[in-house]
ChimeraX commands (.cxc) that place a marker at each C-alpha (Angstrom):
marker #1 position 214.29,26.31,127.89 radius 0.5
marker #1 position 215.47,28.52,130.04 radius 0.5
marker #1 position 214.40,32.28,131.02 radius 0.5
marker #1 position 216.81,34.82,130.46 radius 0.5
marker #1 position 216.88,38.60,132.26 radius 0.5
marker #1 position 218.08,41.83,131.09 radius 0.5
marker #1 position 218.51,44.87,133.23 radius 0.5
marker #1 position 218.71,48.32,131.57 radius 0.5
marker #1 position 219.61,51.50,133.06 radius 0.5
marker #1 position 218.63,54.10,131.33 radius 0.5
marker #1 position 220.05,57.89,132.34 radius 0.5
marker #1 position 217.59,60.38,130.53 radius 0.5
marker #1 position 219.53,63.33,131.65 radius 0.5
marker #1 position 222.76,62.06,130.14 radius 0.5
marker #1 position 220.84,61.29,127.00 radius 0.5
marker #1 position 219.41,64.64,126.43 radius 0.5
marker #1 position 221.82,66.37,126.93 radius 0.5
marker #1 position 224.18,64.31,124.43 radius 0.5
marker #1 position 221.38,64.72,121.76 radius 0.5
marker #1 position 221.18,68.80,122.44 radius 0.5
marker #1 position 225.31,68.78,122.06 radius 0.5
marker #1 position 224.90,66.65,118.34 radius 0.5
marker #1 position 221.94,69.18,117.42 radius 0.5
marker #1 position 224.16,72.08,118.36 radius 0.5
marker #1 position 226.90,70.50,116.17 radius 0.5
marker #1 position 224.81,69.83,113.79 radius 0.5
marker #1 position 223.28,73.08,113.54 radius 0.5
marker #1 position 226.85,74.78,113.10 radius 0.5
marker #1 position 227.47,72.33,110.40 radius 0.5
marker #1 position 224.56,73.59,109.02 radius 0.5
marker #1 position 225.06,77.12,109.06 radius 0.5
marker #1 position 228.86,76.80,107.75 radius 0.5
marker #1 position 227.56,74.89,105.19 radius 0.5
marker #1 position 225.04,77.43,104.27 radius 0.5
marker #1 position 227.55,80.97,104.46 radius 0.5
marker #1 position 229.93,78.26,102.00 radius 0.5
marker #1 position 226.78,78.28,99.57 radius 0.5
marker #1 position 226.11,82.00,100.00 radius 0.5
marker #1 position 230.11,82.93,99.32 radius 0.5
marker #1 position 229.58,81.45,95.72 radius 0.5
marker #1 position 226.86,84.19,95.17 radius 0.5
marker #1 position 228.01,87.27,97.19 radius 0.5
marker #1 position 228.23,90.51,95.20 radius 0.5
marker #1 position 232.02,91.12,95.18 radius 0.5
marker #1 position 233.92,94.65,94.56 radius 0.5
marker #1 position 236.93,94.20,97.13 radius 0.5
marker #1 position 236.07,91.04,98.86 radius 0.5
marker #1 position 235.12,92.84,102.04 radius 0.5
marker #1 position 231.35,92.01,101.98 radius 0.5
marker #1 position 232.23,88.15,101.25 radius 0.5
marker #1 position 235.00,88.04,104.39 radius 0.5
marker #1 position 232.71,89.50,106.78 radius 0.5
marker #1 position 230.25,86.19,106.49 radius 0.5
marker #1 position 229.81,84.35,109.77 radius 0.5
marker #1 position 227.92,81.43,111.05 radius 0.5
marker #1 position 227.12,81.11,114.60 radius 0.5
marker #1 position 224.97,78.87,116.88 radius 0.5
marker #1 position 222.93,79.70,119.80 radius 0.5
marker #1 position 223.02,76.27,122.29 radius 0.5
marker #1 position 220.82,77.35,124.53 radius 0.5
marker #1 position 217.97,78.02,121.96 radius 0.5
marker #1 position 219.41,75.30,119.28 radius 0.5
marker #1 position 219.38,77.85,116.85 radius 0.5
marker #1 position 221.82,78.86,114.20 radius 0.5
marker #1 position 222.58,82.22,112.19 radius 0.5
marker #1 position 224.39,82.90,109.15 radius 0.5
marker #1 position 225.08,86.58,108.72 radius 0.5
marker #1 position 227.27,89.52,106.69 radius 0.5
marker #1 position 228.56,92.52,108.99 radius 0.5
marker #1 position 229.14,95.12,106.38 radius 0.5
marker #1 position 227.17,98.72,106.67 radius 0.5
marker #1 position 226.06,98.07,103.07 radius 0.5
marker #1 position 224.91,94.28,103.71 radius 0.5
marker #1 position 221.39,94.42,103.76 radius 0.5
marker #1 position 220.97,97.36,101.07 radius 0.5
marker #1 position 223.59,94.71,98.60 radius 0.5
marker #1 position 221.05,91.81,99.42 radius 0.5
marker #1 position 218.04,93.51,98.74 radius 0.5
marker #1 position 219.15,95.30,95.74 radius 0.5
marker #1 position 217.05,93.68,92.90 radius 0.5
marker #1 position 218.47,96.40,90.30 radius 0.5
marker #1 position 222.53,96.33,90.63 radius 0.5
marker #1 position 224.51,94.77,88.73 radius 0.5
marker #1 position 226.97,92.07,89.58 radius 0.5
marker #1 position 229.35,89.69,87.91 radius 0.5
marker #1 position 228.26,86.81,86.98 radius 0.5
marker #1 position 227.39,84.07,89.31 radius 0.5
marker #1 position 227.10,86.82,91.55 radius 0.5
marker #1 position 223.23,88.02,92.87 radius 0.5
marker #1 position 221.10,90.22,95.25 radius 0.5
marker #1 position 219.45,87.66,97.80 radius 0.5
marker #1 position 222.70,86.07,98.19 radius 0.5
marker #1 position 221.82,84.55,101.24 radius 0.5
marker #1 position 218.19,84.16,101.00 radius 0.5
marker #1 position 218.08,82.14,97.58 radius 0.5
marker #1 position 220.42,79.48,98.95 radius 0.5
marker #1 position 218.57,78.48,101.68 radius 0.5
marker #1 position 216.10,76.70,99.95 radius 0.5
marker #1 position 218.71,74.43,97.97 radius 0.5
marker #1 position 220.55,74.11,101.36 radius 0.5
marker #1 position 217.74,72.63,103.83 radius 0.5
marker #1 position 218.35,69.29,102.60 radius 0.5
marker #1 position 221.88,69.43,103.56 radius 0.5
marker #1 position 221.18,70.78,106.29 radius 0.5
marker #1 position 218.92,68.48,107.97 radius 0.5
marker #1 position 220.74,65.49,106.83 radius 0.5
marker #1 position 223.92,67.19,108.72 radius 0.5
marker #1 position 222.04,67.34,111.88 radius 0.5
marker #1 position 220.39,64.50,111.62 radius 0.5
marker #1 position 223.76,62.64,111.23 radius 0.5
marker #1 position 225.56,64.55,114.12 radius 0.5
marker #1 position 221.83,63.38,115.97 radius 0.5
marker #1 position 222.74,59.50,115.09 radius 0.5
marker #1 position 226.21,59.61,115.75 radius 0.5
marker #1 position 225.69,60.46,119.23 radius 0.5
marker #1 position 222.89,57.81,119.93 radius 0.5
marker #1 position 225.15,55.18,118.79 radius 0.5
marker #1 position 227.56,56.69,121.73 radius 0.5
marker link #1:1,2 radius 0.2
marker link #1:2,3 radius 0.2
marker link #1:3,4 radius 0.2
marker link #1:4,5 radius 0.2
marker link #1:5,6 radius 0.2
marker link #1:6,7 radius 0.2
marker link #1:7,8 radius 0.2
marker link #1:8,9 radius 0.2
marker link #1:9,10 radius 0.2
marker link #1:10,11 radius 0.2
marker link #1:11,12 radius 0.2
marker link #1:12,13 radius 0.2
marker link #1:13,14 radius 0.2
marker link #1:14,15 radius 0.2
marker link #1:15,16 radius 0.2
marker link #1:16,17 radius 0.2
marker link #1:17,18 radius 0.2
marker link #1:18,19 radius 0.2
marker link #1:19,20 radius 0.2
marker link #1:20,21 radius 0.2
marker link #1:21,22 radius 0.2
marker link #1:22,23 radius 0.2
marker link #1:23,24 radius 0.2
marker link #1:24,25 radius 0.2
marker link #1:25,26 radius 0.2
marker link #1:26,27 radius 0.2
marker link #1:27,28 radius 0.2
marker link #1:28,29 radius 0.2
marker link #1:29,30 radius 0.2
marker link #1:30,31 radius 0.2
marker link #1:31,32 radius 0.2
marker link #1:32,33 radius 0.2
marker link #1:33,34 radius 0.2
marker link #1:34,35 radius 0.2
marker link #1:35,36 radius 0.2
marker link #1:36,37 radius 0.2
marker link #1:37,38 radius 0.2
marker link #1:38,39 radius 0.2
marker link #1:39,40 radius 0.2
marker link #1:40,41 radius 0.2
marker link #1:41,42 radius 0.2
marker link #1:42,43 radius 0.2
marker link #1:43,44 radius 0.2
marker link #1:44,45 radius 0.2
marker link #1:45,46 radius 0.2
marker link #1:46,47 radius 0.2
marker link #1:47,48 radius 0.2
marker link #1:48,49 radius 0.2
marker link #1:49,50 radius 0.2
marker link #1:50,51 radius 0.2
marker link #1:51,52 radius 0.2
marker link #1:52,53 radius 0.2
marker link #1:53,54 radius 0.2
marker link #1:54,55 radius 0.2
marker link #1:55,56 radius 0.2
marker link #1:56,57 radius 0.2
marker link #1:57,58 radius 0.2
marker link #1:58,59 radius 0.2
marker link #1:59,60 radius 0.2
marker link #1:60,61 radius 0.2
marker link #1:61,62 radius 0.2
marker link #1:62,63 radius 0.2
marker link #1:63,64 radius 0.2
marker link #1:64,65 radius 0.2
marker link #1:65,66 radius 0.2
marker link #1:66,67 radius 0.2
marker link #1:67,68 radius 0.2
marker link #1:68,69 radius 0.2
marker link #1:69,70 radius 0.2
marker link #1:70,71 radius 0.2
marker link #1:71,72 radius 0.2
marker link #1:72,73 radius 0.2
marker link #1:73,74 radius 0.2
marker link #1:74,75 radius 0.2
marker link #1:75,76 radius 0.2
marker link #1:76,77 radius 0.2
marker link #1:77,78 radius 0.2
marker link #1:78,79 radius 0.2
marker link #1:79,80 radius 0.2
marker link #1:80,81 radius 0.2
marker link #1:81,82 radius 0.2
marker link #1:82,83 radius 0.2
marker link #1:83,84 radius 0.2
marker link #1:84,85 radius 0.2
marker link #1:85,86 radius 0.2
marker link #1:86,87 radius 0.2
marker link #1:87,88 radius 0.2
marker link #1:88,89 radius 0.2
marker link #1:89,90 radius 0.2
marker link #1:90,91 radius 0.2
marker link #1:91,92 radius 0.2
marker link #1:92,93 radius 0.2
marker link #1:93,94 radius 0.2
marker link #1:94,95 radius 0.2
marker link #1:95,96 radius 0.2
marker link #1:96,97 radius 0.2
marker link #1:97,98 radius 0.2
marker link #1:98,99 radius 0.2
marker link #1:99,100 radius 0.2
marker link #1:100,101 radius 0.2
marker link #1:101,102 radius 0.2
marker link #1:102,103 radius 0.2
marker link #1:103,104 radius 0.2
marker link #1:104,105 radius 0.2
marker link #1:105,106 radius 0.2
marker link #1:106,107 radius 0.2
marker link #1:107,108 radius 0.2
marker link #1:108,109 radius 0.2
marker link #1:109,110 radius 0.2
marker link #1:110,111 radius 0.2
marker link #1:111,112 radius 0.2
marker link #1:112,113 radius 0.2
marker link #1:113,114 radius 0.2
marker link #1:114,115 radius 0.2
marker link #1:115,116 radius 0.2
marker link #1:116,117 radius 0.2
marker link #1:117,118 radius 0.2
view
């Protein structure tokens, strides 16, 4: 029998940095994947509110946003008492999220694994 020798070289920096890049990838996956949910649900009159949906990531502080940049946006979301065709809802944004976080973490997760196997 005879012995047999690895070596490994392992580059930390290299590997952290490839992991924050996939989480950051990840996370904008996420975050289109959540203003796509909240677009099914946005109150709609001209389209205007619905068009001005953005997602955006922050790399630095791995965090992501979804938002609407209309005047009326936040007074439309909160709105309990309008009306709206149907499909169409106050908390737009806020009651997708929960149906979402699945997806969500299984998108980063994936972007995550992907660039371990690198």
């Amino acid at each position: 029998m005879t012995a047999q020798r690895a070596r490994l070289h392992w580059n930390g920096q290299a590997a952290t940095a490839a992991i924050r890049d996939a989480a950051a990838r990840g996370l904008l996956l996420g975050a289109e994947h959540t203003l796509a949910a909240s677009r099914q649900r946005v109150p709609i009159a001209e389209g205007t509110l619905e068009r001005s949906g953005a997602a955006s990531v922050d790399e630095q502080q791995l965090a992501a946003a979804v938002s609407y940049d209309t005047p009326y946006a936040a007074r439309v979301h909160e709105d309990l008492n309008a009306r709206h065709a149907p499909g169409r809802t106050a908390k737009y944004l806020e009651s997708v999220l929960p149906e979402v976080a699945s997806d969500v973490q299984a998108l980063i997760a994936a972007q995550v694994r992907r660039a371990l196997r690198s």
